[in-house]
N, C-alpha and C positions, 0 to 999 in steps of 0.2 A: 535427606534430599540433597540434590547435587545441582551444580547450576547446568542451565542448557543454553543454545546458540539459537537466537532469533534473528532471521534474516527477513529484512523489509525489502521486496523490488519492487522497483517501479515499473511498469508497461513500456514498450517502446513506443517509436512513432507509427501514426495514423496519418491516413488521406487528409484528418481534419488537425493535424498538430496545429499548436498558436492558436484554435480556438476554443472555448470555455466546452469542453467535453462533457458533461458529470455522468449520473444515473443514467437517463432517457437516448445519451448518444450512443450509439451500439457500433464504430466503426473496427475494422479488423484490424490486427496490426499490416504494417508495410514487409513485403517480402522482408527486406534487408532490417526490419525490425525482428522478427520471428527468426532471424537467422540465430541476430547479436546475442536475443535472448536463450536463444538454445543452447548457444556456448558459453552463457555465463553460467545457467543451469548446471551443466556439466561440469565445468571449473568449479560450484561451488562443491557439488557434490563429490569431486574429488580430494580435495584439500578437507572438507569435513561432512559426511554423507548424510544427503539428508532422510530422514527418519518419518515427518508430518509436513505434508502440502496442501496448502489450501487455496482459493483463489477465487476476486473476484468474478462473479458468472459475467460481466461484458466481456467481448470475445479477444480486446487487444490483452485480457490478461490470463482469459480462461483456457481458450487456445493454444497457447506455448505451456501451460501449465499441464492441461490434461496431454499434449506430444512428449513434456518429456517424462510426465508419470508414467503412460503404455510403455516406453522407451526402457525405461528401469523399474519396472514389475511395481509400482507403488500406486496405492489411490490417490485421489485429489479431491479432496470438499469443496464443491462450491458454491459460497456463501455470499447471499445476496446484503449482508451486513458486512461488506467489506467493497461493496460496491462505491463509486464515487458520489462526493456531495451531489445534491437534486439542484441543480442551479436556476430552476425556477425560470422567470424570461429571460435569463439572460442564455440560458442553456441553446450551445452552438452558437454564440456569439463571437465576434470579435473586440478582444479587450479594448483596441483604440475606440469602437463607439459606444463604450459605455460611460456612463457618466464619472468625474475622476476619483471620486471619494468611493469607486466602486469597491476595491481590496481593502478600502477599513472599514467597509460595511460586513466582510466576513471574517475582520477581524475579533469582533464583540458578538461574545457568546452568546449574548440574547436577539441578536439580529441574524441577517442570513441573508440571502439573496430574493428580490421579490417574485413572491409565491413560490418560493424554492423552499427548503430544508432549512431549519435556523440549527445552526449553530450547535447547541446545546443538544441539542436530539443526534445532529450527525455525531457528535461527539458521543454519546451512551448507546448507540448501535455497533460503534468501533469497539465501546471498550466489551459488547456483549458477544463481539465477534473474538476477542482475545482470550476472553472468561472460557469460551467455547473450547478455543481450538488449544489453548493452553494447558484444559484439563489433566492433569495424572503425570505432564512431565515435568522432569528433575526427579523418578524415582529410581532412573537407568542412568547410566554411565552418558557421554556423548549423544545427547540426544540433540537434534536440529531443528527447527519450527521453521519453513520457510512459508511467507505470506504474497503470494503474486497479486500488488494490487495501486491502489491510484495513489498521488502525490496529498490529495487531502487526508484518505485515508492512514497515510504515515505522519502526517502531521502529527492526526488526532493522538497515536498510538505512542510518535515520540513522548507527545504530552502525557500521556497514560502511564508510560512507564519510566521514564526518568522525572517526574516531578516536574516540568516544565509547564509555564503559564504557556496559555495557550497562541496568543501575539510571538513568545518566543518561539515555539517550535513552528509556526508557519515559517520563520525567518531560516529555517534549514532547510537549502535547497537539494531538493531530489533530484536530478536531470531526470527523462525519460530514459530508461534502462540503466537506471542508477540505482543503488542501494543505501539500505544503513545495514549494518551489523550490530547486534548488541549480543551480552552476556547475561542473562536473565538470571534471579535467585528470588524469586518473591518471597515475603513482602517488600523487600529490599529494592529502592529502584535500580534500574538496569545499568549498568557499564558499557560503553562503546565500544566497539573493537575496531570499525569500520565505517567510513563513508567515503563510498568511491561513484564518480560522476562515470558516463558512458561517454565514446569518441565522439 
């Protein structure tokens, strides 16, 4: 087995950026999001090709994924367990009117958002979207995983796969059309290569 490149993006901006987007918001990206995102696509896939894409089916991540799959002859999976947390009432809110202790209520794995997704569940749908799409590689040279999908969703996964409590890896910020890069060798946690913010 040989290690492979996991790349985490983030979605760009929507009509609804700053507000709590999760599962049930379905907004498109913004023209100048779906641009940014095309050329990063591109950039990665140049500098190291990508090989496996997957993405969440809401359309600010499914959209640029499936343009630039058609674009470079590649399929794209997408996988409704890489979708973003269910945020429950809060979903489509604006964070200032929610009550203040609202980000440490998704910080403790047994809570969650009310009537929304706790925690613990969005975490073992991330890690059964990893299991998924991680399948059989590391048996080829250079291979690449890229995953187009939400900022909780990279949480979960940072958590997943570098060992990280879960409080810690919320604290790694993803900008909207940001990434992580890792070096993947399982069982082994992962190695960083990368984390770069969008303009």
């Amino acid at each position: 087995m040989t290690p492979f490149t996991l790349t985490l993006l983030r979605h760009g901006d929507t009509p609804l950026s700053g507000m709590l987007i999760g599962r049930h918001s379905d907004p498109a990206p913004t023209p100048a999001a779906a641009e940014y995102l095309a050329a990063t696509l591109q950039r990665l896939h140049q500098r190291r090709p990508i090989t496996r894409l997957a993405a969440s089916p809401l359309l600010r991540c499914c959209q640029p994924a499936q343009a630039f799959a058609q674009a470079h002859g590649l399929a794209v999976s997408v996988d409704a367990d890489l979708a973003e947390l269910d945020f429950g009432r809060w979903e489509g809110a604006d964070p200032q009117t929610l009550p203040d202790d609202w980000a440490s209520q998704c910080q403790d794995e047994a809570g969650g958002p009310p009537d929304g997704e706790r925690i613990s569940t969005f975490r073992q749908r991330c890690a059964r979207a990893w299991t998924r799409h991680s399948a059989g590689l590391g048996e080829a040279a250079d291979e690449h995983l890229l995953l187009l999908t939400h900022g909780g969703v990279i949480s979960a996964l940072l958590a997943e796969l570098m060992a990280m409590p879960w409080p810690v890896a919320r604290r790694v910020a993803v900008a909207r059309g940001g990434l992580v890069q890792l070096s993947c060798y399982p069982p082994q946690p992962a190695w960083l290569l990368a984390l770069e913010g969008a303009p």
